[in-house]
N, CA, C and O atoms as a GROMACS GRO file, in nm:
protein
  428
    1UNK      N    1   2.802  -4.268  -7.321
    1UNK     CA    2   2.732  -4.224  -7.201
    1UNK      C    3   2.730  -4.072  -7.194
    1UNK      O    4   2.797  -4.004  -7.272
    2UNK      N    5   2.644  -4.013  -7.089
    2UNK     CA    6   2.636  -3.887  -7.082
    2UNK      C    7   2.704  -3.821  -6.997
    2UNK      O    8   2.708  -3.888  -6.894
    3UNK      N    9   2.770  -3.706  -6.982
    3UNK     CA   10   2.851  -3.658  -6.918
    3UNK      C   11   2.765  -3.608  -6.772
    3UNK      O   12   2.642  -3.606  -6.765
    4UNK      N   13   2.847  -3.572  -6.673
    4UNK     CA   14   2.758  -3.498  -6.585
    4UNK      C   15   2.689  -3.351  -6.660
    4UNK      O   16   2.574  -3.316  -6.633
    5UNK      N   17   2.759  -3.289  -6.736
    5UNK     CA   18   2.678  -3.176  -6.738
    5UNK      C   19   2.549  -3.141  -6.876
    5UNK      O   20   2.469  -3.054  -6.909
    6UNK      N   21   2.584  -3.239  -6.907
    6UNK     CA   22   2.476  -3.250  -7.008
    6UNK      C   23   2.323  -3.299  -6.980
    6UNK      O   24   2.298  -3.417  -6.956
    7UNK      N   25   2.228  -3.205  -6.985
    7UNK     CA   26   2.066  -3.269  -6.971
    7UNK      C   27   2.044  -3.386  -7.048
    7UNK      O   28   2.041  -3.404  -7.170
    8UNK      N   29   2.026  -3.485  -6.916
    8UNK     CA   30   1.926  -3.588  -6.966
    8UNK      C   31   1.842  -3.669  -6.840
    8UNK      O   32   1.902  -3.643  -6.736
    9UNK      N   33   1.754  -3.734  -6.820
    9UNK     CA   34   1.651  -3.787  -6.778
    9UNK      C   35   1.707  -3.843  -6.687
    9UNK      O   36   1.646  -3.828  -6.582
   10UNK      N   37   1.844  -3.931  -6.676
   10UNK     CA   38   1.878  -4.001  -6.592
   10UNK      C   39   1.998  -3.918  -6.514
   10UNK      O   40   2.085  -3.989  -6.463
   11UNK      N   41   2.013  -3.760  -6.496
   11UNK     CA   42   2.052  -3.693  -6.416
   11UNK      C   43   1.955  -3.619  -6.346
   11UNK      O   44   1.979  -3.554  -6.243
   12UNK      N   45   1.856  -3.627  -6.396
   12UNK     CA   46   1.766  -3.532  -6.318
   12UNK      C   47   1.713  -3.588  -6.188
   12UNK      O   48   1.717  -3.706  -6.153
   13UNK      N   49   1.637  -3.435  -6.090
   13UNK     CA   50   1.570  -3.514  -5.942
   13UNK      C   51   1.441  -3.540  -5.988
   13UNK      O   52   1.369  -3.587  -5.900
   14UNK      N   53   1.387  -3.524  -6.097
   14UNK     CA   54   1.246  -3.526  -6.075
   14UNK      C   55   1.234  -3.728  -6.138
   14UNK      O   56   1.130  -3.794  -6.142
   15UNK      N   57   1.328  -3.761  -6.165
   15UNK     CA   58   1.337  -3.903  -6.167
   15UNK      C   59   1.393  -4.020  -6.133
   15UNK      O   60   1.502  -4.006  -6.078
   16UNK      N   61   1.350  -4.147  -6.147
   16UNK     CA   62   1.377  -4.275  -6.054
   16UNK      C   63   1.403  -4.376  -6.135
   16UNK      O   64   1.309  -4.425  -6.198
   17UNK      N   65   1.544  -4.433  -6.152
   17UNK     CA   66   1.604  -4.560  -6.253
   17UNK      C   67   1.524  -4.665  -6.214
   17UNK      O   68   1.529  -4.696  -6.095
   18UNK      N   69   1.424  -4.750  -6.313
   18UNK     CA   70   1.366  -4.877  -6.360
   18UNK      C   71   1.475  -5.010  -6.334
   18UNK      O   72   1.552  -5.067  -6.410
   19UNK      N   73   1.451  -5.025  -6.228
   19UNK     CA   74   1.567  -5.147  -6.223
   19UNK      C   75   1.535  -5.251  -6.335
   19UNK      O   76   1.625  -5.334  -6.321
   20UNK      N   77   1.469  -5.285  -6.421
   20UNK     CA   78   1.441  -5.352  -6.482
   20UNK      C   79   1.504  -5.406  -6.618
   20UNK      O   80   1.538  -5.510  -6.672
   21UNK      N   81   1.493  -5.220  -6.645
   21UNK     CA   82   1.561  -5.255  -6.779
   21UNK      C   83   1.636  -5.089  -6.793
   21UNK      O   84   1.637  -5.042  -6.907
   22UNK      N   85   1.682  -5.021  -6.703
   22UNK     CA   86   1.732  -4.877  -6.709
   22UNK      C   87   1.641  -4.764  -6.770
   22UNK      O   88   1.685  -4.661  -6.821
   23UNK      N   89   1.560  -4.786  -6.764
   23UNK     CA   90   1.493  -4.665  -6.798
   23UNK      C   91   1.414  -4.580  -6.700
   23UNK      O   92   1.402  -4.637  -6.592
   24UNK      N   93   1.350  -4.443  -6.706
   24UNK     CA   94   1.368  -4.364  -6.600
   24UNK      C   95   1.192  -4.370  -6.577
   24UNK      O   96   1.116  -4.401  -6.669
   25UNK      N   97   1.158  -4.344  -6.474
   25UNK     CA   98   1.081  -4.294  -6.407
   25UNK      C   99   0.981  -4.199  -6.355
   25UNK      O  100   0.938  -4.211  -6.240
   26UNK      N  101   0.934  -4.082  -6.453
   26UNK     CA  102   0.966  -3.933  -6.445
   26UNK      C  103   0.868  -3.902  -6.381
   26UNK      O  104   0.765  -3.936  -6.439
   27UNK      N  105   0.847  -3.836  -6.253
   27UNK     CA  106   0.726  -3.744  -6.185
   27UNK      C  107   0.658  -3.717  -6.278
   27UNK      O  108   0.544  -3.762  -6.276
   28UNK      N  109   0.700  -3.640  -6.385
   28UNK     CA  110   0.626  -3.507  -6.496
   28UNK      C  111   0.572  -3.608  -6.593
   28UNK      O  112   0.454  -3.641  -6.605
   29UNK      N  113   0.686  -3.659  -6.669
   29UNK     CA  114   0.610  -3.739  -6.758
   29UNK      C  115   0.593  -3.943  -6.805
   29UNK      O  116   0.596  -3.994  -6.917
   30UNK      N  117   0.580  -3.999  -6.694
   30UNK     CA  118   0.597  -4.134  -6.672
   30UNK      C  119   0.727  -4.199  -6.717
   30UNK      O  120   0.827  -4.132  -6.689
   31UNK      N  121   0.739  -4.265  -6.753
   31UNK     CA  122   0.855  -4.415  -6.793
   31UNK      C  123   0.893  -4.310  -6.935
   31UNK      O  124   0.814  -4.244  -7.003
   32UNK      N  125   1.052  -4.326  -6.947
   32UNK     CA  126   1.142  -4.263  -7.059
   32UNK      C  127   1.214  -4.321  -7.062
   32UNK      O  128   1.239  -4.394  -6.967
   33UNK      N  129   1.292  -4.321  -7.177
   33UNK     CA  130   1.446  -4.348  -7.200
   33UNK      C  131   1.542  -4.243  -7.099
   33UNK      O  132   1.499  -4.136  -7.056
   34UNK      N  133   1.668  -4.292  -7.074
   34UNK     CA  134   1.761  -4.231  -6.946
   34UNK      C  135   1.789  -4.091  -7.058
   34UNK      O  136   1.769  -3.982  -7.004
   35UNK      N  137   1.824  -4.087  -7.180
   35UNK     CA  138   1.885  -4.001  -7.289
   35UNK      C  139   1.746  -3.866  -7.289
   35UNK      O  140   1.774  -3.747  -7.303
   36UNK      N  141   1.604  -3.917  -7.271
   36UNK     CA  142   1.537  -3.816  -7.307
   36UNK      C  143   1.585  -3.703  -7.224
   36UNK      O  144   1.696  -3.718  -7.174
   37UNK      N  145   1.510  -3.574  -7.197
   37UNK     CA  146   1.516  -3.421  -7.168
   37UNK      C  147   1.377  -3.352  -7.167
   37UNK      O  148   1.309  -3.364  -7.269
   38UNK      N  149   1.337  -3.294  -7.080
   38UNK     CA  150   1.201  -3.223  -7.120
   38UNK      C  151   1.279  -3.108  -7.058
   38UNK      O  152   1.388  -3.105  -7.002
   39UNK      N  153   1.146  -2.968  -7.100
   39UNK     CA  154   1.207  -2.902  -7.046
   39UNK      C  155   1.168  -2.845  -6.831
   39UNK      O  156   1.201  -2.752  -6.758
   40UNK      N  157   1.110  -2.933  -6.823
   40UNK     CA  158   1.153  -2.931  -6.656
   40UNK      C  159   1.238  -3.018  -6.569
   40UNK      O  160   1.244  -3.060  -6.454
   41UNK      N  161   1.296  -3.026  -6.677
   41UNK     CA  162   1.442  -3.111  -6.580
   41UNK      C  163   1.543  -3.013  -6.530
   41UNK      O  164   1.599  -2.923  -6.593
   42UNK      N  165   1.555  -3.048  -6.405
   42UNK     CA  166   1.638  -3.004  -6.307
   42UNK      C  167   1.743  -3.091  -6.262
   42UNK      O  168   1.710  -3.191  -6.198
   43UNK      N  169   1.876  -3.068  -6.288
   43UNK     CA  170   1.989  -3.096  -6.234
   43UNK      C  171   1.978  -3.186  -6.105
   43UNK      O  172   1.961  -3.119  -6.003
   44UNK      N  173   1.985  -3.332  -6.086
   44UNK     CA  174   2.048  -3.378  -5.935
   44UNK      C  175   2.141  -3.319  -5.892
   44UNK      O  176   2.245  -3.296  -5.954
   45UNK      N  177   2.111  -3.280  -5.752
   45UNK     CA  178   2.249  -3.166  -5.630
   45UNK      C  179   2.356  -3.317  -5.657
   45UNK      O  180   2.340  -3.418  -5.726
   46UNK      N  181   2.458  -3.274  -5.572
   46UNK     CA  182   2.591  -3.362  -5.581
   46UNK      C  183   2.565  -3.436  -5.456
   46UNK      O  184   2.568  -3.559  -5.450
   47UNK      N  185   2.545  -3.374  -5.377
   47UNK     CA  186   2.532  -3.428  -5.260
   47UNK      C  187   2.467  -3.590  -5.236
   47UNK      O  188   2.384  -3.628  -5.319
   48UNK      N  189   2.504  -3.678  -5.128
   48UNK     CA  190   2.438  -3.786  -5.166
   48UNK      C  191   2.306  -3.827  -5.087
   48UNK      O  192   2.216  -3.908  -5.109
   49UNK      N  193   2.335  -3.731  -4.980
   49UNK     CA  194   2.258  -3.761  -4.855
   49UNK      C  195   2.086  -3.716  -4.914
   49UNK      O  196   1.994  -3.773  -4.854
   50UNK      N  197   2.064  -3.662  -4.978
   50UNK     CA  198   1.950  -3.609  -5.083
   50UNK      C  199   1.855  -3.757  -5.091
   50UNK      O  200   1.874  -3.852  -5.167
   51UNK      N  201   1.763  -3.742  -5.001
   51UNK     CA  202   1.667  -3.817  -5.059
   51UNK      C  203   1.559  -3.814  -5.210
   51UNK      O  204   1.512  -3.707  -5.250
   52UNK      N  205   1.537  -3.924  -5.269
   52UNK     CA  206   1.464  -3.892  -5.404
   52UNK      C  207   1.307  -3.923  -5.370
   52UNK      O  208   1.302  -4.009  -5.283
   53UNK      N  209   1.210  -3.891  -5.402
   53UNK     CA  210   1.098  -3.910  -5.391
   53UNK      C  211   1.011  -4.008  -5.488
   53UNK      O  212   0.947  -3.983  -5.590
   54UNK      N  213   1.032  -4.121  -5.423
   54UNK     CA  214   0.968  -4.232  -5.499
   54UNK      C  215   0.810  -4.282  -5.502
   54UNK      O  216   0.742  -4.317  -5.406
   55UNK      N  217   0.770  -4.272  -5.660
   55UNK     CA  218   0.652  -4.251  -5.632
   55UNK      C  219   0.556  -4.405  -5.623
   55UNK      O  220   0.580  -4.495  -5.703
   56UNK      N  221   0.476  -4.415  -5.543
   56UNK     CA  222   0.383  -4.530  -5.511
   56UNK      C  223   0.280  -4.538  -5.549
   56UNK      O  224   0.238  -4.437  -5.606
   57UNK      N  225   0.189  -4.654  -5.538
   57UNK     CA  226   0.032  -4.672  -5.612
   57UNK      C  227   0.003  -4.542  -5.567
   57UNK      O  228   0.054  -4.457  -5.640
   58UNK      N  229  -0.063  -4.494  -5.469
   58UNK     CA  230  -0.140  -4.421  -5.410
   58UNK      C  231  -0.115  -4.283  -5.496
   58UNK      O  232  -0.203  -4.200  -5.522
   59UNK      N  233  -0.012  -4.277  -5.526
   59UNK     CA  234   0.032  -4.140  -5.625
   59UNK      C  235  -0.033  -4.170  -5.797
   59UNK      O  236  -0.037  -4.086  -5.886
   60UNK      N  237  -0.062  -4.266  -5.803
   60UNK     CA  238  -0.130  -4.267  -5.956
   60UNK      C  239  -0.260  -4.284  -5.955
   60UNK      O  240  -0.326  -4.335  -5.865
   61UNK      N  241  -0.296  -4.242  -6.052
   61UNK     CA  242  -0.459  -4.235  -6.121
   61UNK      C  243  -0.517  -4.352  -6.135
   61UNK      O  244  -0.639  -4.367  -6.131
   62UNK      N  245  -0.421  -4.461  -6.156
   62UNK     CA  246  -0.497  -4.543  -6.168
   62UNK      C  247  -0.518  -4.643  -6.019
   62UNK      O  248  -0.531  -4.764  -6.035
   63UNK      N  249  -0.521  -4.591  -5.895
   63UNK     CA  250  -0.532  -4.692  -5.774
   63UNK      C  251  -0.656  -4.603  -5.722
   63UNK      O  252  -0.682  -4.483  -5.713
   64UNK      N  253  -0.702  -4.695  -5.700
   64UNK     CA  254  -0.873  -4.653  -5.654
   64UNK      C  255  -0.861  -4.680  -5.495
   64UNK      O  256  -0.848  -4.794  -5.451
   65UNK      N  257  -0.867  -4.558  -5.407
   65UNK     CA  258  -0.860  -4.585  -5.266
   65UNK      C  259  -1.040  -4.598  -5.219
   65UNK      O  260  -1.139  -4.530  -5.247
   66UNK      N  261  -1.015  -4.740  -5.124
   66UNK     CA  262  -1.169  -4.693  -5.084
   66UNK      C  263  -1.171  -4.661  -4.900
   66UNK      O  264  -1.272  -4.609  -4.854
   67UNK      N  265  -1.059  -4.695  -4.809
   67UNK     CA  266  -1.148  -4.608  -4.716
   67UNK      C  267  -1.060  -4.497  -4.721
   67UNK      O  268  -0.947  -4.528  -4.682
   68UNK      N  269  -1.074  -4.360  -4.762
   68UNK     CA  270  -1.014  -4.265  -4.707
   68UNK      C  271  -0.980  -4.161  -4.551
   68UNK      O  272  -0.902  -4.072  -4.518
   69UNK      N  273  -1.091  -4.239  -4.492
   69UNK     CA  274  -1.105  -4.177  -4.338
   69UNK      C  275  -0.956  -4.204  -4.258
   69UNK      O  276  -0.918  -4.142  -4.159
   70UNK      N  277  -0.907  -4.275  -4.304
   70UNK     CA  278  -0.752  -4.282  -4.230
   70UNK      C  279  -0.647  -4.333  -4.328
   70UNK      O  280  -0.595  -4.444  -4.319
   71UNK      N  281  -0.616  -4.233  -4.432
   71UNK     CA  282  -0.472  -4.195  -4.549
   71UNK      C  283  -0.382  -4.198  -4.483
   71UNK      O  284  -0.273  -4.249  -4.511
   72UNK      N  285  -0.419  -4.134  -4.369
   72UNK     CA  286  -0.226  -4.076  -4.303
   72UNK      C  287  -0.185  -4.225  -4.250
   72UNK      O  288  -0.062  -4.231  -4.242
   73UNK      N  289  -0.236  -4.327  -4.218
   73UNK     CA  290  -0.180  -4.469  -4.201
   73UNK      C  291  -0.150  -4.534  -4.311
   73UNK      O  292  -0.040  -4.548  -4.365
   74UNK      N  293  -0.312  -4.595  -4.356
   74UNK     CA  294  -0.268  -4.646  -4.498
   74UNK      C  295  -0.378  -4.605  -4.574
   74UNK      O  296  -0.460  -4.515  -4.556
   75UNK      N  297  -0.362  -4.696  -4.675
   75UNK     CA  298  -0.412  -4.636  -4.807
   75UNK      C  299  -0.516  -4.798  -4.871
   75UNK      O  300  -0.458  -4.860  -4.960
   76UNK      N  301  -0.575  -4.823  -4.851
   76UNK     CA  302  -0.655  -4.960  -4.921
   76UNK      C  303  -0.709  -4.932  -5.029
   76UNK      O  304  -0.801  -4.858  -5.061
   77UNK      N  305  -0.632  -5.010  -5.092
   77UNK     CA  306  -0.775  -4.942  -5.247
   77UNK      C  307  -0.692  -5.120  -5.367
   77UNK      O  308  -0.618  -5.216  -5.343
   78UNK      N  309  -0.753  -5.076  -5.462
   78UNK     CA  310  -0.672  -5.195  -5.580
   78UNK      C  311  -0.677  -5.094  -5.685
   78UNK      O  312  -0.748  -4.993  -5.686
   79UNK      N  313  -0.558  -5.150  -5.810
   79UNK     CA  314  -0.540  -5.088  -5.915
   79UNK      C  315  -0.611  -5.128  -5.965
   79UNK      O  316  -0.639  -5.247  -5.953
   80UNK      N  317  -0.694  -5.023  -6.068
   80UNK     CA  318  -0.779  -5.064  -6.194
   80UNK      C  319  -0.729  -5.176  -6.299
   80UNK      O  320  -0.797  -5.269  -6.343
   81UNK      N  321  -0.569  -5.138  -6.336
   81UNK     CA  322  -0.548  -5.219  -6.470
   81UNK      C  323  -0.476  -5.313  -6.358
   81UNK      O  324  -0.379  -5.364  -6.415
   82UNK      N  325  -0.479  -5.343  -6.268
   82UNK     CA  326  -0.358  -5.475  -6.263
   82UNK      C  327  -0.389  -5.604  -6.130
   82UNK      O  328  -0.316  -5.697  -6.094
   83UNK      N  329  -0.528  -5.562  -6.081
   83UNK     CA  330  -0.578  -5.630  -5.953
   83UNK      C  331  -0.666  -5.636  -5.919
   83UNK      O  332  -0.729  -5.542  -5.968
   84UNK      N  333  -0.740  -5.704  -5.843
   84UNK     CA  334  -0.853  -5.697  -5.773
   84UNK      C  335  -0.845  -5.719  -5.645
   84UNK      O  336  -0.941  -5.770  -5.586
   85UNK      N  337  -0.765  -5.696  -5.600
   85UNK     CA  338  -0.719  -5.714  -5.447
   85UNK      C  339  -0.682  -5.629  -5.379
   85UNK      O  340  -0.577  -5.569  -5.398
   86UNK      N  341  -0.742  -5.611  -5.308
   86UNK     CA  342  -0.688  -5.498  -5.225
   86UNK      C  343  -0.570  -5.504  -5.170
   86UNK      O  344  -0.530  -5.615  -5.133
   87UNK      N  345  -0.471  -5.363  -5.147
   87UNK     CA  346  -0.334  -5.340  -5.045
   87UNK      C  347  -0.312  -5.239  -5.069
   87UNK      O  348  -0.368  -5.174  -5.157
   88UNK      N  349  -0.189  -5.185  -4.966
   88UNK     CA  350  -0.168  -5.106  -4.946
   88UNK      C  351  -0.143  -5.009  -4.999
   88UNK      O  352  -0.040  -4.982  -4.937
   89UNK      N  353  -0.157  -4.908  -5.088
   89UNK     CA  354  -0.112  -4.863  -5.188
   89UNK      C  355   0.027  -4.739  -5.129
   89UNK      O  356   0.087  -4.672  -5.213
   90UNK      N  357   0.045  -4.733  -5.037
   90UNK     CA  358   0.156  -4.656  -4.946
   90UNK      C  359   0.262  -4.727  -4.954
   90UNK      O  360   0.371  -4.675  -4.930
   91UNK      N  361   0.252  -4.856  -4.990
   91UNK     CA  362   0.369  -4.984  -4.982
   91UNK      C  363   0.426  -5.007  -5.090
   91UNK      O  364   0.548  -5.017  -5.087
   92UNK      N  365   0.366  -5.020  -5.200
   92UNK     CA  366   0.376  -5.030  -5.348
   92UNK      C  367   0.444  -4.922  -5.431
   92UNK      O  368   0.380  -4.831  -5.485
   93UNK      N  369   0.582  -4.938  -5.440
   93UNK     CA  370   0.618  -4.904  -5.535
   93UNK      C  371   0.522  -4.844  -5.669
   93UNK      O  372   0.412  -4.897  -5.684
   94UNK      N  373   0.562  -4.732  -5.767
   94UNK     CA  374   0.454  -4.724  -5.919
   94UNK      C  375   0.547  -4.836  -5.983
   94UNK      O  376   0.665  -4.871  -5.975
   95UNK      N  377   0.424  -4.876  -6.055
   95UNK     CA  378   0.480  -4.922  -6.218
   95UNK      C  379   0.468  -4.853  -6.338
   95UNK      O  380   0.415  -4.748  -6.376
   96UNK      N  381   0.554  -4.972  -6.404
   96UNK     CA  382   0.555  -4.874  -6.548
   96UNK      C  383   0.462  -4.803  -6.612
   96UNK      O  384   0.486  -4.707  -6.686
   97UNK      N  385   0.295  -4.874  -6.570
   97UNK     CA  386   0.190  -4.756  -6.611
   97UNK      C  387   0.156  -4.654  -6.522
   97UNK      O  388   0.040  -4.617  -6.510
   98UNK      N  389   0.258  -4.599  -6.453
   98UNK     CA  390   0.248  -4.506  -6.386
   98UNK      C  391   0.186  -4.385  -6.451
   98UNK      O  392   0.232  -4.350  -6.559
   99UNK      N  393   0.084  -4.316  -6.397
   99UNK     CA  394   0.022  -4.185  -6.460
   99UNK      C  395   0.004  -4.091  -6.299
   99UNK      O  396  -0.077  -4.140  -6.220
  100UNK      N  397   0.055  -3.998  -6.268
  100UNK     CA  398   0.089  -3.928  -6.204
  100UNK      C  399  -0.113  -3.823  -6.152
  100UNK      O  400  -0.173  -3.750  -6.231
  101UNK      N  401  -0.148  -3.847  -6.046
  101UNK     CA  402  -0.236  -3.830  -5.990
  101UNK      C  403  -0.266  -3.686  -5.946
  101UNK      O  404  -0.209  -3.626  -5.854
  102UNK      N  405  -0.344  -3.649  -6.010
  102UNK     CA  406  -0.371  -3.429  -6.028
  102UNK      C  407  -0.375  -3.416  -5.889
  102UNK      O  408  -0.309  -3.324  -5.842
  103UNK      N  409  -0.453  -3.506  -5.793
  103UNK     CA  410  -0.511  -3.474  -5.671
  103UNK      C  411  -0.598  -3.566  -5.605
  103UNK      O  412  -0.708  -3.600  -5.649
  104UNK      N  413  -0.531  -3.618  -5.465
  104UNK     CA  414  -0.610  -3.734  -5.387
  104UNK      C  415  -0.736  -3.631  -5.312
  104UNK      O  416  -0.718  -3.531  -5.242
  105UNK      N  417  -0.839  -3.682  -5.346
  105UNK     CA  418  -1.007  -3.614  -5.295
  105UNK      C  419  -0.998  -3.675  -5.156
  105UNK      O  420  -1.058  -3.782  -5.168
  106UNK      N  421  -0.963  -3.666  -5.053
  106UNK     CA  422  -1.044  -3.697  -4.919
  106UNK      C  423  -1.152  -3.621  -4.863
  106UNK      O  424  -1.168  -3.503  -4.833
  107UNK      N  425  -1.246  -3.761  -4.856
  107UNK     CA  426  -1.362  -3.733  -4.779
  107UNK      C  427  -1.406  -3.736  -4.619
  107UNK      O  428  -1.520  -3.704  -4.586
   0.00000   0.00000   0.00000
């Protein structure tokens, strides 16, 4: 295992453990092994009270929102690769094809 002070993926804040099968999560660069390192990894504080920022459909490229006139409630849209149904995408957890979204366009 890795020590606390050694860089790796599954100390950092910019990521979120895969209950699935332990692997990480990464804002920057999607689903990794816990061992990888890039170089914008930043140290998790010690502290516990630190919320992590978990990312949801609505944060990836691939969830197609269609009404945008009211985001700040919810979010309706369906994923390209995995549905045809509409929900919430504010509710939804990402998955593993998570691809991290440049910028939500509201109209």
């Amino acid at each position: 295992m890795n020590s606390k002070n050694s860089r790796s993926c599954s100390n950092c804040l910019k990521g979120t453990v895969i209950t699935i099968n332990n692997d990480i999560l990464c804002i920057e660069k999607g689903v990794v092994s816990q061992d990888y390192v890039c170089s914008k990894h930043r140290f998790m504080p010690e502290f516990s009270s630190l919320k992590r920022r978990i990312n949801t459909c609505l944060d990836c490229e691939n969830f197609i929102v269609y009404d945008t006139s009211k985001i700040e409630e919810k979010a309706y849209g369906i994923c390209q690769l995995f549905t045809v149904r509409k929900y919430d995408g504010k509710k939804k957890n990402a998955c593993s094809k998570f691809v991290k979204r440049s910028k939500l366009e509201v109209s």
